[in-house]
N, CA, C and O of each residue as an XYZ file, in Angstrom:
420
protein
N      -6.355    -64.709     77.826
C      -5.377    -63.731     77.418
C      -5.656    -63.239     75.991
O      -5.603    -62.029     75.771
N      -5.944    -64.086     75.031
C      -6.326    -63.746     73.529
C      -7.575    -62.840     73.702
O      -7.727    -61.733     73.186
N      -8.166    -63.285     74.254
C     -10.134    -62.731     74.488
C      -9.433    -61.354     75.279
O     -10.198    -60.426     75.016
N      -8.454    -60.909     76.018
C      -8.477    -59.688     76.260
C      -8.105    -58.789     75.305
O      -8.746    -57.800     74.948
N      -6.461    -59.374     74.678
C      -6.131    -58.707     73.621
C      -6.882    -58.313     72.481
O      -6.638    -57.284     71.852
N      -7.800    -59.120     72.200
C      -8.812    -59.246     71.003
C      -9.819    -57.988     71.217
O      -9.897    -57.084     70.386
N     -10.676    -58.027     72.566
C     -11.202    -56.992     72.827
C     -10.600    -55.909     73.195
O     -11.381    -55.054     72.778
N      -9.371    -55.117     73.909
C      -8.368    -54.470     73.973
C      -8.636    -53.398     72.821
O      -8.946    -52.207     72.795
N      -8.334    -54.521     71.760
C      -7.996    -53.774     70.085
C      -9.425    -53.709     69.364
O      -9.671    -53.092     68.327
N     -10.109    -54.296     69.949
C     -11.989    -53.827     69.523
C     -12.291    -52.049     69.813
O     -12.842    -51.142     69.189
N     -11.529    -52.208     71.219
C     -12.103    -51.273     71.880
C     -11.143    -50.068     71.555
O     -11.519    -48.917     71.778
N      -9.724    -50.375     70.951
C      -8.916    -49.057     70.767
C      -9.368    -48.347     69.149
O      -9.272    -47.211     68.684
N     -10.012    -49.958     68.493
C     -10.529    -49.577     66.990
C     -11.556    -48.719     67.261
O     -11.734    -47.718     66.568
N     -12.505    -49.097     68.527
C     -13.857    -48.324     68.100
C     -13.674    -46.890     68.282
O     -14.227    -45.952     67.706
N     -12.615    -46.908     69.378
C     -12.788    -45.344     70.254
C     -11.707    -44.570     68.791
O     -11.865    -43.365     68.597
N     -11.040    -45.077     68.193
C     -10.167    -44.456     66.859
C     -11.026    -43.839     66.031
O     -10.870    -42.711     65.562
N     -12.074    -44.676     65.816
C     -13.035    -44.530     64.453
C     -14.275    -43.174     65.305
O     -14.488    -42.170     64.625
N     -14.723    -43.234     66.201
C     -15.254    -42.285     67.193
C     -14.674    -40.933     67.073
O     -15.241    -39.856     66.890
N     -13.014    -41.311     67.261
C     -12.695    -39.749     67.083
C     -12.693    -39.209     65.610
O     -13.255    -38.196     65.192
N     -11.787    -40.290     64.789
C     -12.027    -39.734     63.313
C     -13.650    -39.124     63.004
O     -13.720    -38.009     62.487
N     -14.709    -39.733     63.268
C     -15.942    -39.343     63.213
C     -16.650    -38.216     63.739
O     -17.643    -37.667     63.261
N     -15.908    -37.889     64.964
C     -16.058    -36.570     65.653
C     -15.255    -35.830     64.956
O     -16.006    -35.740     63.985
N     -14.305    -35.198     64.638
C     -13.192    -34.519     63.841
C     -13.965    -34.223     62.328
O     -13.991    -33.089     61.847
N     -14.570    -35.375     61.674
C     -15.083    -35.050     60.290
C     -16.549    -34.447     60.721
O     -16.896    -33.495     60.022
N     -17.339    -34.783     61.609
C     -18.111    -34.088     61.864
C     -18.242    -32.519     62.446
O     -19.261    -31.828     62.468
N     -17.280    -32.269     62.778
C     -16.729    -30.529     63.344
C     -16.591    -30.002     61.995
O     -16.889    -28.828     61.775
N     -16.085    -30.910     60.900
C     -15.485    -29.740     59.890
C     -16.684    -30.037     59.100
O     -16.395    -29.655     57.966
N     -17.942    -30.540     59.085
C     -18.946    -30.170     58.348
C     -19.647    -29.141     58.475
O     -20.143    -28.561     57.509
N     -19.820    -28.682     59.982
C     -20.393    -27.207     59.771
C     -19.730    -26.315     59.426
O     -20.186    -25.618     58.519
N     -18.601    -26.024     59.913
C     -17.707    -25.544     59.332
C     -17.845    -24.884     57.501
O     -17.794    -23.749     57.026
N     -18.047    -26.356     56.860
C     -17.602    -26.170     55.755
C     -18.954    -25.767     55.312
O     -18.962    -25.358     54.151
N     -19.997    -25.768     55.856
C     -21.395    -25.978     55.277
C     -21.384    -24.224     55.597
O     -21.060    -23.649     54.559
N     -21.545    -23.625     56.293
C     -20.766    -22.306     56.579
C     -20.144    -21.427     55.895
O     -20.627    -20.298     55.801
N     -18.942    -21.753     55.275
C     -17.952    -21.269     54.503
C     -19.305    -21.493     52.990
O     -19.948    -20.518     52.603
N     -19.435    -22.482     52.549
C     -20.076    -22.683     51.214
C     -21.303    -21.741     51.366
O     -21.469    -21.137     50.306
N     -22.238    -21.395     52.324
C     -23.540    -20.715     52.768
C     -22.758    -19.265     52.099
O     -23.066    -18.843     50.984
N     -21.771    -18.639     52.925
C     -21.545    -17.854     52.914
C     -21.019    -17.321     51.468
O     -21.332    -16.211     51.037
N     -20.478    -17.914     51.014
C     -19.615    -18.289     49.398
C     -21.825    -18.182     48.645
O     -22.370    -17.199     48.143
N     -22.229    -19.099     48.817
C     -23.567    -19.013     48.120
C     -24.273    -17.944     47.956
O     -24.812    -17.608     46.902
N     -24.311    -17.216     49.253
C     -25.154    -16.368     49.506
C     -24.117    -14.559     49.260
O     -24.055    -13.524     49.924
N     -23.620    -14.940     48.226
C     -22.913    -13.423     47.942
C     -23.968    -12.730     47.485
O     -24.919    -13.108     46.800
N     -23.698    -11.644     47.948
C     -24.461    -10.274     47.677
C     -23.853     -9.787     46.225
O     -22.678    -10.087     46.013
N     -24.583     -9.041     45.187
C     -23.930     -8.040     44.912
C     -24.680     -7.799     43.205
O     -25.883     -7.967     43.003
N     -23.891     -7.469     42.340
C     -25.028     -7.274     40.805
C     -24.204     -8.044     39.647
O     -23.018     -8.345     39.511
N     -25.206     -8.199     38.982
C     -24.860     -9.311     38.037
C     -24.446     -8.543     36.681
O     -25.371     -7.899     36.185
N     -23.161     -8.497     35.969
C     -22.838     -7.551     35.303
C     -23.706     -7.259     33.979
O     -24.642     -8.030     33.763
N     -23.493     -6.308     33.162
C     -24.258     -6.600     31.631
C     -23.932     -7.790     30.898
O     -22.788     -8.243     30.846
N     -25.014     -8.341     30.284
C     -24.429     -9.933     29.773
C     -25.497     -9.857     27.876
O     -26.643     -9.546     27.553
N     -24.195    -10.361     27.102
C     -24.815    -10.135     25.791
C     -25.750    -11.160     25.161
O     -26.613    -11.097     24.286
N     -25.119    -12.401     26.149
C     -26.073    -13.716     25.645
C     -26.221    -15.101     27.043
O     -25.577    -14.916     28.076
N     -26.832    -16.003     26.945
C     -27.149    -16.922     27.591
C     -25.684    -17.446     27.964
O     -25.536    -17.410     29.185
N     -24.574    -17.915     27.299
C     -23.432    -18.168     27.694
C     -22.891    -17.444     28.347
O     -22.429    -17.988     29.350
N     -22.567    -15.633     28.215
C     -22.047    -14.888     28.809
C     -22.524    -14.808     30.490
O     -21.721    -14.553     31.388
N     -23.710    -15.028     30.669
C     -24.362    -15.285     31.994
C     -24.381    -16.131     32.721
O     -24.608    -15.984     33.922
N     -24.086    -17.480     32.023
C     -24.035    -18.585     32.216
C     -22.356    -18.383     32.982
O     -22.311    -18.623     34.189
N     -21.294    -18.038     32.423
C     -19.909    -17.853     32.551
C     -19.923    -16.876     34.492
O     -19.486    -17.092     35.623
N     -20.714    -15.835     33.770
C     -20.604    -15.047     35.351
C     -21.426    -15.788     36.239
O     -21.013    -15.983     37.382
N     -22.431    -16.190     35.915
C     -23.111    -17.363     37.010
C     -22.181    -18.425     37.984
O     -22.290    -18.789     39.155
N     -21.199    -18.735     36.876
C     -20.642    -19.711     36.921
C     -19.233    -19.437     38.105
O     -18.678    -20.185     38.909
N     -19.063    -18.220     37.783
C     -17.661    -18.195     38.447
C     -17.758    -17.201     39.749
O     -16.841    -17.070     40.559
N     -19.207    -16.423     39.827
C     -19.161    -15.753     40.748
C     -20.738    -16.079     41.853
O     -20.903    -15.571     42.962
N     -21.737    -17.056     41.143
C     -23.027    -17.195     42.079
C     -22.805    -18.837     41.717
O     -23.445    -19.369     40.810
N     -22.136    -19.334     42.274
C     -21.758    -20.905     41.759
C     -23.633    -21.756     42.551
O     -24.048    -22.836     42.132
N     -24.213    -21.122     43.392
C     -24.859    -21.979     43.679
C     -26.356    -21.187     42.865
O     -27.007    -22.101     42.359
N     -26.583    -20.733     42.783
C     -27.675    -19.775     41.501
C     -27.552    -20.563     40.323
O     -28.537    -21.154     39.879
N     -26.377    -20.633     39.743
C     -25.730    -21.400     38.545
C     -26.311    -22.640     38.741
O     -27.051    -22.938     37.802
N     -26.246    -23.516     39.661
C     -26.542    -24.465     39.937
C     -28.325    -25.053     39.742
O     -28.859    -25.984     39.138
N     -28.731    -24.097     40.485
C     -30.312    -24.006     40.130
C     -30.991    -23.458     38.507
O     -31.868    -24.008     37.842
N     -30.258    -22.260     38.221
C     -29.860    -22.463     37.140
C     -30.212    -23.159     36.086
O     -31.232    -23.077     35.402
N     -28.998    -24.082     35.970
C     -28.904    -24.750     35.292
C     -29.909    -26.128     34.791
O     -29.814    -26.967     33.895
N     -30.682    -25.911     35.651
C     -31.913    -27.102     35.820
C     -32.708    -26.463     34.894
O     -33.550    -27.215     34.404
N     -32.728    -25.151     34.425
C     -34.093    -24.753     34.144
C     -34.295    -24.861     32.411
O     -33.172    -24.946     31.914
N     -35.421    -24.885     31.303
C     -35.652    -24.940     30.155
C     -34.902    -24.210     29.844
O     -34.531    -23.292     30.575
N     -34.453    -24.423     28.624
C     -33.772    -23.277     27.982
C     -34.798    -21.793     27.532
O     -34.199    -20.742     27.309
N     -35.527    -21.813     27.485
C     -36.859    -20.910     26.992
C     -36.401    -19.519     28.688
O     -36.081    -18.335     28.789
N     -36.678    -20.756     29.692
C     -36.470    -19.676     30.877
C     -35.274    -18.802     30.920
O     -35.159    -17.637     31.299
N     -34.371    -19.681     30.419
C     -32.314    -19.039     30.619
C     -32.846    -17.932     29.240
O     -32.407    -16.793     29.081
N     -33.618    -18.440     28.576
C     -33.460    -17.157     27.261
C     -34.334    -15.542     28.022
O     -34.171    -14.339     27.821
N     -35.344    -16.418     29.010
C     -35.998    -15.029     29.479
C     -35.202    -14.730     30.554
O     -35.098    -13.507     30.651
N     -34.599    -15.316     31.399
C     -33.911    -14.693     32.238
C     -32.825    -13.620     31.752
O     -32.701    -12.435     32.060
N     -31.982    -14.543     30.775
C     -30.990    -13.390     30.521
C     -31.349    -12.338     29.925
O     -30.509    -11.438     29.928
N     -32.747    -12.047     29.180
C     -32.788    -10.720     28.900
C     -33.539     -9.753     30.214
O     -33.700     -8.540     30.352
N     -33.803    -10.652     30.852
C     -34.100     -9.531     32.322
C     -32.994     -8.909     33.439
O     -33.229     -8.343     34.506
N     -31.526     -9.266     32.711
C     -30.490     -8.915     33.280
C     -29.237     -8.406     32.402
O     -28.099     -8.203     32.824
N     -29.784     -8.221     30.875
C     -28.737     -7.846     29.546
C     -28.233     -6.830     30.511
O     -27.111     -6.889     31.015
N     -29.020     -5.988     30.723
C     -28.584     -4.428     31.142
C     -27.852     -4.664     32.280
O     -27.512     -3.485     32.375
N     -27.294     -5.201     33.267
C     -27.270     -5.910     34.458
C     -28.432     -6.092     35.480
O     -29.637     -5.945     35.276
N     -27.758     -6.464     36.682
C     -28.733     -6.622     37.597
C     -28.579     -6.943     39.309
O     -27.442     -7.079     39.760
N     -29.629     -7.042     40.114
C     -29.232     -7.128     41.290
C     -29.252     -9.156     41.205
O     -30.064     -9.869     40.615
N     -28.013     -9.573     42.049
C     -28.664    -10.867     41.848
C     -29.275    -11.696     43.221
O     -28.955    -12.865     43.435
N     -30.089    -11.020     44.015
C     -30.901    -11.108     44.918
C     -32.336    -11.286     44.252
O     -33.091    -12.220     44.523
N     -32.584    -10.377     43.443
C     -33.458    -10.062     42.540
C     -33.541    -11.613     40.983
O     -34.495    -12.269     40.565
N     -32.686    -11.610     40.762
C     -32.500    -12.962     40.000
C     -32.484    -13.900     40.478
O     -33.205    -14.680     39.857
N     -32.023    -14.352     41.337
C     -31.890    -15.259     42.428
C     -33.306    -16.102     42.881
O     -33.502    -17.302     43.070
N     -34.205    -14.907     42.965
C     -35.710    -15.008     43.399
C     -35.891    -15.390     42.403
O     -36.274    -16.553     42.536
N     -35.849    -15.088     41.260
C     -36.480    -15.137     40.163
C     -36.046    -16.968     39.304
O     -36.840    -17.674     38.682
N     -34.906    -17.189     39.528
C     -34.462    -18.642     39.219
C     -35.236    -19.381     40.112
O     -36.078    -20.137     39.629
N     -35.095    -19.297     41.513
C     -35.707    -20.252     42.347
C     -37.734    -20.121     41.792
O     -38.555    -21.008     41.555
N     -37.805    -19.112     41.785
C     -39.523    -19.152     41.252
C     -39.865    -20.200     40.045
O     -40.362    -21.320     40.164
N     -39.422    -19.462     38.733
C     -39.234    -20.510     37.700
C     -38.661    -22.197     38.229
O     -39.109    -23.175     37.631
N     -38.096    -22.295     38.874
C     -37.645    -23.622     39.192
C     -38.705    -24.419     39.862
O     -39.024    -25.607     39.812
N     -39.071    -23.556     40.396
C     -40.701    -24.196     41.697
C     -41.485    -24.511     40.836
O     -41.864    -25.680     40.914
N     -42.140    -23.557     39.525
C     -43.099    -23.568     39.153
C     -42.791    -24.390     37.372
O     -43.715    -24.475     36.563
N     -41.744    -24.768     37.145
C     -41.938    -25.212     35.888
C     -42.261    -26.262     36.049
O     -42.195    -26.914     37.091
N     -42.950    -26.797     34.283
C     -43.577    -28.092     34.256
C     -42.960    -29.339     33.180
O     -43.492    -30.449     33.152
């Protein structure tokens, strides 16, 4: 009688933890999705007067650019931002962070 109850509640734990696990796994694509889409905004990067000012719009509107970004020498953030003072496309920057990022040493 114990050995049933015991396994009973093995078996209601496992199939519990199964569903919680299925449920968190649905909302990962989901969310991986939503963030892709959030990442991958289109659009131009405004006029920017200095490395902070770019850094700020990076920050609040290409959060995952920012991110890569932010890895890079400061020498690069000084050449980047003057290849976008005037503004810019940030498809075009975008390429241009991920390049520098590949190739620095």
């Amino acid at each position: 009688m114990i050995r049933k109850t015991v396994f009973s509640l093995v078996l209601v734990s496992l199939a519990g933890m199964s569903l919680v696990s299925t449920a968190q796994a649905g909302a990962i694509p989901k969310r991986t999705h939503d963030s892709t889409l959030v990442g991958a905004k289109v659009g131009s990067i405004p006029p920017t007067s200095s490395v902070e000012d770019l850094e700020k719009e990076l920050k609040r509107s290409f959060v995952g650019t920012y991110a890569i970004y932010g890895t890079l020498p400061e020498e690069y953030k000084v050449t980047l931002q003057a290849s976008v003072k005037d503004g810019g496309n940030i498809q075009d920057f975008r390429n241009e962070v991920i390049r520098m990022r590949l190739h620095r040493h």
